[in-house]
C-alpha positions as CSV (number, residue, x, y, z in Angstrom):
1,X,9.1,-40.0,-18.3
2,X,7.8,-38.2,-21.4
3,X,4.0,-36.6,-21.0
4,X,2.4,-38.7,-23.5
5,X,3.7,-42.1,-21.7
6,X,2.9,-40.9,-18.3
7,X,-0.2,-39.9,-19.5
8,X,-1.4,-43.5,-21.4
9,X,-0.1,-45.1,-17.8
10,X,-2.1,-43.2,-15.8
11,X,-5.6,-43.8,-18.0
12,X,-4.6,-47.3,-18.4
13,X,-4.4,-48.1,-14.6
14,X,-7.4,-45.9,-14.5
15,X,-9.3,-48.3,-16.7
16,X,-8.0,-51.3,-14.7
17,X,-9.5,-49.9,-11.3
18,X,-12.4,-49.1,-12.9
19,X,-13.4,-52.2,-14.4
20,X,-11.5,-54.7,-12.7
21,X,-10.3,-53.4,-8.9
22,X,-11.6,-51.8,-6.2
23,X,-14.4,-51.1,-9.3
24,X,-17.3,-49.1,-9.6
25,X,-20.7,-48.8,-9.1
26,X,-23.8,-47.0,-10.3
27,X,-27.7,-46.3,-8.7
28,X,-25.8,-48.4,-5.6
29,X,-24.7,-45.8,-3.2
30,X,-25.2,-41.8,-3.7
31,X,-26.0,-41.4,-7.3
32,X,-29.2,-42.7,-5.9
33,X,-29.1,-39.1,-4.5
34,X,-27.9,-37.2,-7.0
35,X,-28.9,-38.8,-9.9
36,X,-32.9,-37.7,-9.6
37,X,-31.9,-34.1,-8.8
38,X,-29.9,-34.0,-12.1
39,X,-32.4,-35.6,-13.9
40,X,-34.9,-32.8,-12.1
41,X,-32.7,-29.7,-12.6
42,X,-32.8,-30.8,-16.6
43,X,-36.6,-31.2,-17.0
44,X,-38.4,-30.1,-13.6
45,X,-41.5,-32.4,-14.8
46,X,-39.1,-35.4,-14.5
47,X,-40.2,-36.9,-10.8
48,X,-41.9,-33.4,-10.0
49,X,-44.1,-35.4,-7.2
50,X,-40.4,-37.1,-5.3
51,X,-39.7,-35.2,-2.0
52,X,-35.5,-36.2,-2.7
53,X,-35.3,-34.6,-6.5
54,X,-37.8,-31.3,-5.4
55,X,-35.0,-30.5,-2.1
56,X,-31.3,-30.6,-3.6
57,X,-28.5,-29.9,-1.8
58,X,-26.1,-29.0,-4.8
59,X,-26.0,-25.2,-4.5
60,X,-22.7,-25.7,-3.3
61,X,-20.9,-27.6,-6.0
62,X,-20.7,-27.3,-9.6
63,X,-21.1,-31.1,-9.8
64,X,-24.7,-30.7,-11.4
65,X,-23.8,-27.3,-14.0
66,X,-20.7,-30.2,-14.9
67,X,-22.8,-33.5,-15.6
68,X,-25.6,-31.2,-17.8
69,X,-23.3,-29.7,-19.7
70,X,-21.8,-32.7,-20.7
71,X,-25.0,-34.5,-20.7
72,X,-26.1,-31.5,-23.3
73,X,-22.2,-31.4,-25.2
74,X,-22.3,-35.0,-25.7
75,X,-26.0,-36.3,-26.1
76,X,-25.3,-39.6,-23.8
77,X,-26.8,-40.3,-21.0
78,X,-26.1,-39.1,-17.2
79,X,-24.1,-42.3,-16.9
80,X,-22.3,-42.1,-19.9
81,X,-21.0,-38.6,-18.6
82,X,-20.6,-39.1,-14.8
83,X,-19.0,-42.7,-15.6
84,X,-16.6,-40.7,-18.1
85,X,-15.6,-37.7,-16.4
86,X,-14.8,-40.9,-12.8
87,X,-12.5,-42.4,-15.2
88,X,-10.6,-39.5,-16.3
89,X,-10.5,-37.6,-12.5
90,X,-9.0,-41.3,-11.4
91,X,-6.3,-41.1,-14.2
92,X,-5.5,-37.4,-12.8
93,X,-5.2,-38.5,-9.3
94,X,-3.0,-41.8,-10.7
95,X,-1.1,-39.4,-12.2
96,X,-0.7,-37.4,-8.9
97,X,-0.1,-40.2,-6.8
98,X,3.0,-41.2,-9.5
99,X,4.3,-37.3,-9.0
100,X,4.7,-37.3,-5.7
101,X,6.4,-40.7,-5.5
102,X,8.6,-39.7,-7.8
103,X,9.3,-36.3,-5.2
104,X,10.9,-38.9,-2.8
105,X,13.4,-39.7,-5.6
106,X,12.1,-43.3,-6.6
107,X,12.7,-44.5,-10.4
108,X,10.0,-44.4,-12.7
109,X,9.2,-47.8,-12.1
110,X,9.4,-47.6,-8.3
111,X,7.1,-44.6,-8.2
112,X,4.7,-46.8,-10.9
113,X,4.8,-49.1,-8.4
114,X,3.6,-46.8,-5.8
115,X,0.6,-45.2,-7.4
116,X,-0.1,-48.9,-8.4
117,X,-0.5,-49.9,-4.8
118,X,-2.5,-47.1,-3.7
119,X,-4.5,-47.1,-6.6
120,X,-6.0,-50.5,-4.9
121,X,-7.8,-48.0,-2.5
122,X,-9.0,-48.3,1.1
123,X,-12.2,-48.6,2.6
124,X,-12.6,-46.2,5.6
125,X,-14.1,-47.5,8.1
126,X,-16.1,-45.1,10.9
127,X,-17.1,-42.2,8.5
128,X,-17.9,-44.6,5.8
129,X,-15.7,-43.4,3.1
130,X,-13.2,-44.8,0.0
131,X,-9.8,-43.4,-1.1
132,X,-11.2,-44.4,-4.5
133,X,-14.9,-43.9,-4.5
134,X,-17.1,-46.3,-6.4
135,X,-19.8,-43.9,-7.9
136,X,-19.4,-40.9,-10.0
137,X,-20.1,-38.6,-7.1
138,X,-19.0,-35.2,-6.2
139,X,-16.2,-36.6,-3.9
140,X,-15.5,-39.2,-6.4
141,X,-14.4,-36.6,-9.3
142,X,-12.9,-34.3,-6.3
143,X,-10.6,-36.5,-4.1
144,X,-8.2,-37.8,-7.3
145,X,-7.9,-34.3,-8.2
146,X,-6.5,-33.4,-4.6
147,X,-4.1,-36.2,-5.2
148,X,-3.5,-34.7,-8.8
149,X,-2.6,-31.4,-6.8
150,X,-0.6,-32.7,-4.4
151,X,1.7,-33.9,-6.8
152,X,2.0,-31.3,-8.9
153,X,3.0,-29.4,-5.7
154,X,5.5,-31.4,-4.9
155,X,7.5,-31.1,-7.9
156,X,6.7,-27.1,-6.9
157,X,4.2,-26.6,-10.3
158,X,2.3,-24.2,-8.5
159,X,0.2,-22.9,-11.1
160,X,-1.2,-26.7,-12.0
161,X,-1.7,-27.5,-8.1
162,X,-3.7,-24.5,-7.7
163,X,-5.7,-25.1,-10.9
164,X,-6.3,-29.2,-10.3
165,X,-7.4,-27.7,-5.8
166,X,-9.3,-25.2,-7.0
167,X,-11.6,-28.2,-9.9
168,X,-11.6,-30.5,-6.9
169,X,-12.6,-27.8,-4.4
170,X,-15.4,-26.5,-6.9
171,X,-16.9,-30.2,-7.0
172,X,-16.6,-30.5,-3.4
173,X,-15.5,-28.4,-0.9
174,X,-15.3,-30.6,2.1
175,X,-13.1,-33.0,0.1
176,X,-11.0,-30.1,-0.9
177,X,-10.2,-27.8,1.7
178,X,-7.9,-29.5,4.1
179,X,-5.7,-29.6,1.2
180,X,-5.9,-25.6,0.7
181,X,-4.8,-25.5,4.0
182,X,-1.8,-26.7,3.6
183,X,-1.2,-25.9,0.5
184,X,-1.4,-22.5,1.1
185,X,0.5,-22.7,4.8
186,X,3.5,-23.4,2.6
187,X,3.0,-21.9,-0.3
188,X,2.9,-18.8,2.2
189,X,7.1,-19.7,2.6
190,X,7.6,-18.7,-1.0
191,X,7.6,-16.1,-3.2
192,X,4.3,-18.1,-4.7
193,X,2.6,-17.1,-2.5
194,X,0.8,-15.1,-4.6
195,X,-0.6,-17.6,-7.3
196,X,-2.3,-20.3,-5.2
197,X,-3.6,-17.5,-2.9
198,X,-5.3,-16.2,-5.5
199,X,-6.9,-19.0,-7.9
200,X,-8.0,-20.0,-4.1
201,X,-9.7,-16.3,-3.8
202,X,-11.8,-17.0,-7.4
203,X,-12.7,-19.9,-7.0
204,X,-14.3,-19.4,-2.9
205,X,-15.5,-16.6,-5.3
206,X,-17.1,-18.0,-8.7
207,X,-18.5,-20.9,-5.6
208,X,-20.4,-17.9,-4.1
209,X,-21.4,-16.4,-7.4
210,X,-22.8,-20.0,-8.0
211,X,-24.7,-20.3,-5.5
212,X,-26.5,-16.8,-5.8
213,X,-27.6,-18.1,-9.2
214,X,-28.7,-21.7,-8.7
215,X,-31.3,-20.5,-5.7
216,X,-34.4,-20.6,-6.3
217,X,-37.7,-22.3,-4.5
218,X,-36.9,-24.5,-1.7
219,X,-35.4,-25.1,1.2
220,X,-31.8,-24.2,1.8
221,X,-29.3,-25.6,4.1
222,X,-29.0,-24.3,7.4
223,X,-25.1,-23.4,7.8
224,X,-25.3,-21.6,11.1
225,X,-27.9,-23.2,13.8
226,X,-28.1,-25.5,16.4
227,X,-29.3,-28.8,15.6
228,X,-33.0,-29.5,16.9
229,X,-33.3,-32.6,18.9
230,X,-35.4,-34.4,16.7
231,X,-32.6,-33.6,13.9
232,X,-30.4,-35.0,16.4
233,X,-32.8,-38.2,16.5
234,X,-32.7,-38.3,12.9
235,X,-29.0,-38.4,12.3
236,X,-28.5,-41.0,15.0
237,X,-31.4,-43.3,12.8
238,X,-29.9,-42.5,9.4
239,X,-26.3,-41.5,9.2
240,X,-24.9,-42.9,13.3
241,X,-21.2,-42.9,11.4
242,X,-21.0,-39.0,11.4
243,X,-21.4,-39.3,15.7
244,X,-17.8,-40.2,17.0
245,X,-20.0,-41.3,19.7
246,X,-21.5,-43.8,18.5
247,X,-18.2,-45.7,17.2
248,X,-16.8,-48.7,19.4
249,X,-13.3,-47.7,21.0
250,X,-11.0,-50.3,19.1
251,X,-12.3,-48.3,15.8
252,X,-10.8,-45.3,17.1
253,X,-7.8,-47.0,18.7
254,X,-7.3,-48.7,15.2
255,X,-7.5,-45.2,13.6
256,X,-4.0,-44.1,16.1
257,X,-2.4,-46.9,15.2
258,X,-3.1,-46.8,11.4
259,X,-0.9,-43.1,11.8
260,X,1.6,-44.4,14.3
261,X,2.6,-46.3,11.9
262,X,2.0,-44.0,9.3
263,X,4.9,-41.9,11.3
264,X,7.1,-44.1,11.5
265,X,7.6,-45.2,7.6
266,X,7.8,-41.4,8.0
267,X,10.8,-42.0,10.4
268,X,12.3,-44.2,8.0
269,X,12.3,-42.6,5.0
270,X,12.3,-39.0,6.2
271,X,15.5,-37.6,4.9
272,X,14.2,-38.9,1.0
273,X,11.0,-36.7,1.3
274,X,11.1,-33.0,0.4
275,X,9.8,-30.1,3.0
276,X,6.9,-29.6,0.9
277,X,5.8,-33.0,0.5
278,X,6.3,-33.4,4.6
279,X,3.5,-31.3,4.9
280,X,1.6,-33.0,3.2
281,X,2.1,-36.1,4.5
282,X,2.3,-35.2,8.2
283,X,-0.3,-32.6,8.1
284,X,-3.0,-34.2,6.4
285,X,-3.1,-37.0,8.4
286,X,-2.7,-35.3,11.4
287,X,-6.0,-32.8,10.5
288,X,-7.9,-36.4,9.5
289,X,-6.9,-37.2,13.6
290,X,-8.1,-34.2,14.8
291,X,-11.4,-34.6,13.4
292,X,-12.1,-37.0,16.0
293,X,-12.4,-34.5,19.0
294,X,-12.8,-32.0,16.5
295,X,-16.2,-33.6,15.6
296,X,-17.3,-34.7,19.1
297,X,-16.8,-31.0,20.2
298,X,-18.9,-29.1,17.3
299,X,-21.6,-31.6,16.7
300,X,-21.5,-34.0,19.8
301,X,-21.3,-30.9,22.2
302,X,-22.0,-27.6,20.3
303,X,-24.8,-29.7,18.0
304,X,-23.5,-27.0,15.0
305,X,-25.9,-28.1,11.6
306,X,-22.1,-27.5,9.8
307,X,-20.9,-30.1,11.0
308,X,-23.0,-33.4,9.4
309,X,-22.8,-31.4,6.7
310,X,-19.1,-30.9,5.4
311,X,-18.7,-34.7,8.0
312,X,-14.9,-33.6,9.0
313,X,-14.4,-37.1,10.0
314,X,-13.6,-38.2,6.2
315,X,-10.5,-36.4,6.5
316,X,-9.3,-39.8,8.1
317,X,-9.0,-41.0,4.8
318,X,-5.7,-39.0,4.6
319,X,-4.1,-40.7,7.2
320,X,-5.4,-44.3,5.0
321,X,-3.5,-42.5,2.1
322,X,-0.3,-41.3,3.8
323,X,0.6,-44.8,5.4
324,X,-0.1,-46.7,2.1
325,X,2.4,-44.0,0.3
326,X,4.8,-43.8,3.1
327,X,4.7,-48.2,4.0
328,X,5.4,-48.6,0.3
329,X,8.2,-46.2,-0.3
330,X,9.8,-47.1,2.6
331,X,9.8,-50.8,1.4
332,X,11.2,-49.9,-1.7
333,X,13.7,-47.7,-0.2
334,X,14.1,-51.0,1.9
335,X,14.4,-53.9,-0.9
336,X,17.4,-50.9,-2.0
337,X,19.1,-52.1,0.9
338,X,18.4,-55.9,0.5
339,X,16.8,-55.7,3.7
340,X,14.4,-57.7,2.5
341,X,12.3,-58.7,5.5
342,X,12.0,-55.1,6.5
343,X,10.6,-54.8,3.1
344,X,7.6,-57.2,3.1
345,X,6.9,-55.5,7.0
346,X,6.3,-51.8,5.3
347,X,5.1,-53.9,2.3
348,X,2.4,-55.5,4.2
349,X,0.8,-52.3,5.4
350,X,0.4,-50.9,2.2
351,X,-1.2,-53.9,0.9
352,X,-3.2,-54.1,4.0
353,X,-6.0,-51.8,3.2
354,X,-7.4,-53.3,-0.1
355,X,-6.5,-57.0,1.3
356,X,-8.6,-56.6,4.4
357,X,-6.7,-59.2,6.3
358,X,-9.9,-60.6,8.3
359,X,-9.2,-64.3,7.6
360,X,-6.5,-67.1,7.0
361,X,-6.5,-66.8,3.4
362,X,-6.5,-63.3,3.0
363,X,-3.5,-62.9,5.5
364,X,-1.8,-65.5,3.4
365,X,-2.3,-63.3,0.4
366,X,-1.2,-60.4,2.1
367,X,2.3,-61.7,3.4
368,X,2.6,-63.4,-0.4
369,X,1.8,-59.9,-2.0
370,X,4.3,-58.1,0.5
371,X,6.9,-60.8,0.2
372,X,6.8,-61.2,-3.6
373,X,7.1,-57.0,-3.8
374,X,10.0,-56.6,-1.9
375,X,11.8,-59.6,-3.8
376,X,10.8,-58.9,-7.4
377,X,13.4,-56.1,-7.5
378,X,12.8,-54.4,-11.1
379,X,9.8,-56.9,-11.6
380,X,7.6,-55.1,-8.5
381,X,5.1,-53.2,-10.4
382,X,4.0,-56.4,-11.9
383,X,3.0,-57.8,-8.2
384,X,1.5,-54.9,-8.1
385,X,-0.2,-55.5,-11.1
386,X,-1.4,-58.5,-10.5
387,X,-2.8,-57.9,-7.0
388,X,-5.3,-56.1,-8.9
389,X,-6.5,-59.8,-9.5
390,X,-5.7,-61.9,-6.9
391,X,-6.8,-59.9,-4.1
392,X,-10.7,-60.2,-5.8
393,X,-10.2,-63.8,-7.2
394,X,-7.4,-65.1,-4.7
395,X,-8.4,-62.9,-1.8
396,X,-12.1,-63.4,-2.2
397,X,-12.7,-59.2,-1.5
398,X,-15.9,-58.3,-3.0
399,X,-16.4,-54.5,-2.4
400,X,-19.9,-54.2,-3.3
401,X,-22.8,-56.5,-3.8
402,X,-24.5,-56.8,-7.2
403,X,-28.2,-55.2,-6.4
404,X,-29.3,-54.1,-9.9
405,X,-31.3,-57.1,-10.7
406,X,-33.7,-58.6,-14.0
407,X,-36.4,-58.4,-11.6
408,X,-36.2,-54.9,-10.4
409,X,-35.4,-54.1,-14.2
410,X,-38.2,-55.4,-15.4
411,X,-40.2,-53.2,-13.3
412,X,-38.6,-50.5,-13.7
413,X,-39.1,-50.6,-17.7
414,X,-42.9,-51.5,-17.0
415,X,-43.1,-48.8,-15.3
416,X,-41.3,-46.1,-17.5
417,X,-43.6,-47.5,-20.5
418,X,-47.2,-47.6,-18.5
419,X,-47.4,-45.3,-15.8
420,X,-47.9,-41.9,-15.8
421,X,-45.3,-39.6,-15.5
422,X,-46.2,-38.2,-12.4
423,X,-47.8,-41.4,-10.9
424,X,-45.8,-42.5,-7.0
425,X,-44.7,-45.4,-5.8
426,X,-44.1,-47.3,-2.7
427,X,-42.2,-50.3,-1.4
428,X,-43.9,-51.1,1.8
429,X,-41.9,-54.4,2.1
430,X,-38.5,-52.7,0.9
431,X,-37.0,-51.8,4.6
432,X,-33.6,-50.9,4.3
433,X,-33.3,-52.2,0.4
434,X,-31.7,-49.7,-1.8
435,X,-34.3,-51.4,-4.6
436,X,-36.8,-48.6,-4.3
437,X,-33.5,-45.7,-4.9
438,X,-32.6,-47.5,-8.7
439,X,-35.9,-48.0,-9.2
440,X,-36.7,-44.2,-8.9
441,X,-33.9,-43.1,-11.1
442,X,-34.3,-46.6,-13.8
443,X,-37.6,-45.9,-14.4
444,X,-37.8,-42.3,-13.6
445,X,-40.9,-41.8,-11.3
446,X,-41.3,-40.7,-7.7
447,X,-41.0,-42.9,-5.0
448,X,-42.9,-41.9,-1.6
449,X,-40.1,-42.8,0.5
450,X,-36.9,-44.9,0.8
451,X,-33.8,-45.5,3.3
452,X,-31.2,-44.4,0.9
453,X,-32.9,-41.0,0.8
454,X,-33.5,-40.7,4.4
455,X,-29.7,-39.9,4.3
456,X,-30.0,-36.1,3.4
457,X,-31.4,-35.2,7.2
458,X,-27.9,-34.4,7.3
459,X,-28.4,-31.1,5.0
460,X,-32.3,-30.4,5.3
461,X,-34.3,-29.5,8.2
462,X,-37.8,-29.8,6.3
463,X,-36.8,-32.8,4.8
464,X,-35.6,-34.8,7.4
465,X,-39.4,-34.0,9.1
466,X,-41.4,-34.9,6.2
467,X,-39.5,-37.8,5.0
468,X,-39.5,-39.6,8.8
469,X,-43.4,-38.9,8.7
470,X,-44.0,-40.7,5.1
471,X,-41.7,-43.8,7.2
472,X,-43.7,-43.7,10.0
473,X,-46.9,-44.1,7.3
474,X,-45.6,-46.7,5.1
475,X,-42.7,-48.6,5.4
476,X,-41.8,-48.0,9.2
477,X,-45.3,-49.6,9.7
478,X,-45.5,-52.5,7.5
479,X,-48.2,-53.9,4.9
480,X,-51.4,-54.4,5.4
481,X,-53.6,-55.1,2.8
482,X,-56.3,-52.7,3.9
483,X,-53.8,-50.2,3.3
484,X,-54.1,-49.3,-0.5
485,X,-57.4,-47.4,0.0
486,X,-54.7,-44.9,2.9
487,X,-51.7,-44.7,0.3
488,X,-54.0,-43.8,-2.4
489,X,-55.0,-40.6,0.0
490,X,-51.4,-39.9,0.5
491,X,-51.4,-39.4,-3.3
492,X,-49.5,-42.7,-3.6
493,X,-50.9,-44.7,-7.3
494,X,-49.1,-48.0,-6.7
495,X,-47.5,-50.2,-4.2
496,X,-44.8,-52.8,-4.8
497,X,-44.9,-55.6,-3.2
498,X,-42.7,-59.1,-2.5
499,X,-44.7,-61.8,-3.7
500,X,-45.3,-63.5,0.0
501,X,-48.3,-60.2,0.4
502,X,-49.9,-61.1,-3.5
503,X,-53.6,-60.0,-2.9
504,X,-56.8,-61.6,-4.4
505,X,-57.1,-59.2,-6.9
506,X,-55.3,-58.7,-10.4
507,X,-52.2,-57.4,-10.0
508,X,-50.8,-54.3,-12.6
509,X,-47.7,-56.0,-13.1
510,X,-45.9,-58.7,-12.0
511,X,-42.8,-60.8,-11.9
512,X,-40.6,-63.3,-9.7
513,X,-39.4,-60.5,-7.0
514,X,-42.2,-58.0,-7.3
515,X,-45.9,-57.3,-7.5
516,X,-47.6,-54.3,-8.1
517,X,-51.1,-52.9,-7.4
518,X,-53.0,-49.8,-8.3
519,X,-54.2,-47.9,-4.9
520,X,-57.1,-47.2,-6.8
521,X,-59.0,-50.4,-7.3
């Protein structure tokens, strides 16, 4: 296939996963996190009084020097950019995932049809991770690019692999390195060598170089200690899904059997796949199973800070990735042979993950996606195509929930346009709402404390302290109306409240969902 078409395929099926399925999401999940710190780094009087955006944890990524420059380049918004720069990292790894189909020796339209099914994405269930994340996050822009490098690898474009591992492992390096491990255990059986192994060398070096300039006032993440047993406490309250522990035994069991199977489309198909890519396949998936003991040994036993950090457990997301690739060439190498019920079995795994099978009539639209692939010969993609709606509409799957309301926009712009800059909120009545987190980076001032936020006890020691204290004093504890006169001491200037706790007194704003009160009067 010529550049330029594989090229306009690649963004096009970007642009349908973005906007129609699995989607995408902003101010939902972690660019509740990251968004204030970018939005701090670029103007430190921007929510100078928030305890998330005056602690960041991006000294080891270039995710932040990324979204201001283009922020600066383009004059749009952080959105604008971080939206932008999703769509494009999802077309690379598209683009990837269509390269290293095509390694196994598929048609065009077979490996199409490939990327096309994995493009659907998985949720990963334990360490709460996506093959396809929702929001422009570090891991979001990284993962497609380790897909990108993996299939330039497998068509042995060594230069390009190296340069797409070493972007992604410059975003993230957590997401990236399991791939430089491989990578560079075979590139180590060629003459190579000598290319990845050293675009690896610069970039672990222009990381370091990075982080010497970014530090600054602050606390810094603790690489090498020994978790503290009220961090320990913390982590099991805010993030349980990085404690192997913690998971229930048929999630684990579930986990061997997604790779079982995973080895034996290997089985199938194995004399079709290159060496190269067999690493790949096999080895990723096989470091994403080791993480289990892995984990429980270094965090679970030798309570290593590392560990919660870089979460090793969200390399299981390979072995999600490997049997979607591996189920759906093998039903295409299948519906070859006009064995077409094999084909709809191997079919029916790939289509699995999106699908999430839980009920009647998503199993129905499971065996009618897997069925109808294997059958529509030259005509597959287009299932595949089209599962991109039915498995929403038909299917029902909704993989996030709409939490950016009128309401909470409403305050938010109230409060961008008539409070101080440096004014503090609270949500005493919030709980576990992840209101509070868009409200902080809508309207652009501090909030005392929210859930969302409470997730970075995994990084900062300090943090984790002072943000369970502000819990303990606000939320953790409830409303009471004698308690303005206490958050006003705490340097809090307003409280938001649900309309059931409206006091007898006038109220600074109000609306169906919220009201809001001065601490002051």
């Amino acid at each position: 296939m010529k550049p330029y078409a594989a090229a306009g395929l690649s963004f096009a099926l970007a642009l349908l996963t973005f906007f129609q399925f699995p989607g995408h999401t902003y101010l939902q999940q972690d660019t509740q996190i990251y968004v204030p710190i970018l939005e701090h780094l670029r103007d430190p009087s921007v929510l100078a009084n928030d305890i998330l955006a005056e602690r960041p944890h991006v000294a080891y990524t270039l995710y932040d020097e990324l979204a201001r420059f283009g922020r600066a380049a383009t004059g749009a918004g952080f959105r604008e950019v971080l939206e932008a720069l999703q769509i494009v990292a999802r077309a690379f790894g598209i683009w990837g995932l269509y390269l290293l189909a095509a390694a196994f020796g598929l048609t065009e339209g077979e490996a199409w049809l490939v990327a096309a099914i994995v493009s659907l994405g998985a949720t990963i269930a334990g360490p709460e991770v996506l093959t396809f994340e929702y929001e422009p996050t570090p891991r979001a822009l990284a993962l497609p690019l380790v897909y990108c490098a993996m299939g330039l690898a497998a068509h042995r474009r060594w230069i390009g692999a190296s340069a797409a591992g070493a972007a992604a492992f410059l975003l993230h390096p957590p997401t990236a390195i399991a791939f430089w491990l491989v990578f560079l255990a075979w590139a180590a059986t060629r003459r190579t060598f000598a290319w990845p192994a050293g675009i690896f060398t610069a970039t672990v070096g222009l990381l370091l170089l990075a982080v010497r300039v970014q530090a600054g006032p602050g606390e810094s993440q603790a690489l090498f200690a020994r978790l503290t047993p009220n961090q320990e406490f913390l982590q099991h309250l805010r993030t349980a899904y990085n404690w192997i522990s913690t998971w229930r035994p048929s999630l684990i069991l579930g986990w061997l059997a997604a790779w079982a199977v995973s080895l034996a489309a290997f089985a199938r198909i194995r004399d079709k796949i290159p060496a190269g890519v067999r690493l790949f396949l096999l080895g990723l998936p096989a470091l994403g199973i080791l993480s289990m003991p892995a984990s429980w040994l270094l965090l679970e036993g030798a309570h290593w800070s590392l560990i919660p950090q870089i979460q090793p457990l969200r390399l299981l997301l390979f072995v999600a990735l490997a049997e979607q690739i591996l189920t759906a060439a093998a039903g295409i190498f299948a519906a070859r042979r006009k064995a077409w019920i094999e084909a709809a079995f191997w079919f029916q795994f790939a289509y699995a993950w999106p699908a999430e099978p839980h009920d009647l009539r998503r199993i129905a639209l499971l065996l009618a996606l897997a069925v109808a692939t294997a059958l529509a010969r030259q005509y597959a993609p287009a299932v595949a195509l089209a599962s991109f709606f039915a498995i929403p509409t038909l299917g029902g799957v909704v993989n996030y929930p709409r939490l950016r309301t009128p309401e909470l926009a409403q305050l938010s712009a109230w409060a961008g346009a008539h409070t101080d800059r440096d004014a503090v909120f609270v949500f005493p009545d919030a709980g576990h709402s992840l209101a509070p987190g868009i409200f902080r980076s809508q309207a652009l001032r501090a909030v005392y404390v929210d859930w969302k936020g409470g997730g970075q006890v995994n990084y900062l020691r300090d943090f984790g302290d002072q943000w369970w204290s502000r819990w303990q004093q606000t939320v953790g504890r409830g409303f009471q109306p004698s308690d303005l006169p206490r958050y006003s001491s705490l340097g809090i200037a307003y409280a938001v409240l649900d309309p059931a706790h409206k006091l007898p007194r006038p109220a600074m704003f109000e609306n169906a969902r919220y009201v809001v009160y001065s601490t002051n009067r």
